[in-house]
N, C-alpha and C positions, 0 to 999 in steps of 0.2 A: 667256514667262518672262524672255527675255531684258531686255523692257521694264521687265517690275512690279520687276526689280532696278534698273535705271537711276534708275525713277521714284522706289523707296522707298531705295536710296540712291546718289545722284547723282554722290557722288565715284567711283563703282565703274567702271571701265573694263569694257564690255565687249566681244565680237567674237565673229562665227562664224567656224567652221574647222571641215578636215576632223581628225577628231584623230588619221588614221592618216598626216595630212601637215601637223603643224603649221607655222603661219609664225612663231617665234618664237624666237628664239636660244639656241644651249644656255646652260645654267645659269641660265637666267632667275626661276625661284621655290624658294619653301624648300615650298610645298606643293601639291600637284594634286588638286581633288577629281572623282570622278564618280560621280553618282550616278544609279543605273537606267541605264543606257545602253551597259554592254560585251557583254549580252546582246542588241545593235541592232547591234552592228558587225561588217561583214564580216569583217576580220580583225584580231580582238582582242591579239594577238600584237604585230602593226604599231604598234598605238594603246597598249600598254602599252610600248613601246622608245620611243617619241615621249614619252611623261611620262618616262622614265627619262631622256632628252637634257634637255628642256627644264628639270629639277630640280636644285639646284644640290649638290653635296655633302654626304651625307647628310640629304638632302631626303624628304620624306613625300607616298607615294600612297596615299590613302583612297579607299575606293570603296562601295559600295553597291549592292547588287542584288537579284533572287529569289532563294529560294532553290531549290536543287537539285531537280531534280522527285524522285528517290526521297523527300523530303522530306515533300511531298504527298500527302494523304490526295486519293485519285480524288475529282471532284464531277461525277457526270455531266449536270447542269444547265448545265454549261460543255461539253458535246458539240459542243453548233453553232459554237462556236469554232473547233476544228479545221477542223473541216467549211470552215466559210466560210474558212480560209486556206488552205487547198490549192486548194479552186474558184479564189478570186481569185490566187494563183500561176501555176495551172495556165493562168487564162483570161488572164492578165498575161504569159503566155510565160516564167515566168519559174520552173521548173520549180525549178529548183537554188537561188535566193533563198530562206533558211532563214527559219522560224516566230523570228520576234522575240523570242521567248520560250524560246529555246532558250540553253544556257548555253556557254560556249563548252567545242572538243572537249578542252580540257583544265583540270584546276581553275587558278583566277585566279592563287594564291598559285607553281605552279611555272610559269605563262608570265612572274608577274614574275620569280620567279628566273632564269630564259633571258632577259631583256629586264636583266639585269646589277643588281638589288635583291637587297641582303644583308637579316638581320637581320628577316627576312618575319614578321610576325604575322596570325594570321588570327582576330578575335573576330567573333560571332553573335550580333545579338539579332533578335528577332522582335518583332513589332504587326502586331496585326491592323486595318484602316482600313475602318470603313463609309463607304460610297458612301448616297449619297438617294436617287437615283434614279438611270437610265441615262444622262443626259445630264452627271448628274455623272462618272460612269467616263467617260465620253466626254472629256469636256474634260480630265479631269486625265492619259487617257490620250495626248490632241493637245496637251498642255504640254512634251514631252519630244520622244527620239526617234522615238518610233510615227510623228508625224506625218509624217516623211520615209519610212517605209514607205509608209501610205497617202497619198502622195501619188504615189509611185514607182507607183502604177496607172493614172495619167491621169485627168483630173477624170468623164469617164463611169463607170468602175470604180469609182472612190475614189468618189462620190456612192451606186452601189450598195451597196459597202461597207459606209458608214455606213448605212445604212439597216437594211441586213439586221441588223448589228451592235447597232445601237440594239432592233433587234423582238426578239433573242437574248436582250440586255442586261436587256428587258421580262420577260421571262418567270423570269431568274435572279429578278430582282428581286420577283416577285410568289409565286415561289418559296420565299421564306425572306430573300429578303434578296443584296445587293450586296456581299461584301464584300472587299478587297484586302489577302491575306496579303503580308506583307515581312519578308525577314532582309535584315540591313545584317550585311555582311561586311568 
């Protein structure tokens, strides 16, 4: 991701970092976006007090993410899902590492207000995003955070992983179809 922005526009500065420890000086921008990613971080708290530093006065946190699971209507075609991430947690020793997909233990809107954001709005839209096939959910899911998930399994897991993911991915797919519900919040 980081690339295709470089390449499609070149003046764009970019960098990795952790965002629950930026390296970047307060007051540095009038805006921070993230999108799909506070539902990947350990402690979303930490990463929301770090955009509130680095944001200059009265500066603007936009973010984007799932929505809420009471949200969601059950799809039990998405069963193996769960299944395969407790297996690979469990078999990762990493028992306590939360489902990526989990939202954090508190709504976004009052960790920003603790993380010192006045003036909090919170609007919701929804799209729905068909997928082609599995290896399209695939990629677009290893464009983001996921991919420090699965890779946090070690290349033998992470290689089962995608596999099993992909034969899951097969059967949504041949099922009715791929598709990737989204609220931007």
């Amino acid at each position: 991701m980081l690339f295709r922005s470089h390449r499609d526009v070149p003046q764009l500065a970019t960098c990795v970092m952790d965002a629950h420890r930026l390296g970047i000086p307060d007051a540095s921008f009038d805006v921070v976006t993230c999108g799909f990613a506070f539902h990947f971080l350990d402690d979303p708290q930490r990463a929301v007090t770090e955009a509130h530093r680095v944001l200059r006065p009265g500066g603007l946190l936009a973010f984007a993410g799932p929505p809420p699971r009471r949200d969601r209507q059950p799809d039990t075609r998405w069963n193996f899902y769960r299944e395969l991430m407790q297996d690979m947690a469990r078999r990762a020793d990493e028992a306590e590492k939360p489902d990526p997909f989990t939202p954090p233990p508190r709504p976004l809107p009052q960790i920003c207000a603790q993380a010192g954001f006045t003036g909090i709005q919170q609007r919701t839209a929804r799209e729905t995003f068909p997928m082609r096939d599995p290896q399209h959910y695939w990629d677009w899911s290893m464009s983001h955070g996921f991919r420090g998930y699965v890779d946090s399994f070690g290349p033998q897991l992470a290689a089962e992983f995608r596999a099993r993911m992909l034969a899951g991915l097969q059967h949504v797919h041949d099922s009715g179809g791929i598709t990737l519900d989204s609220t931007v919040g």
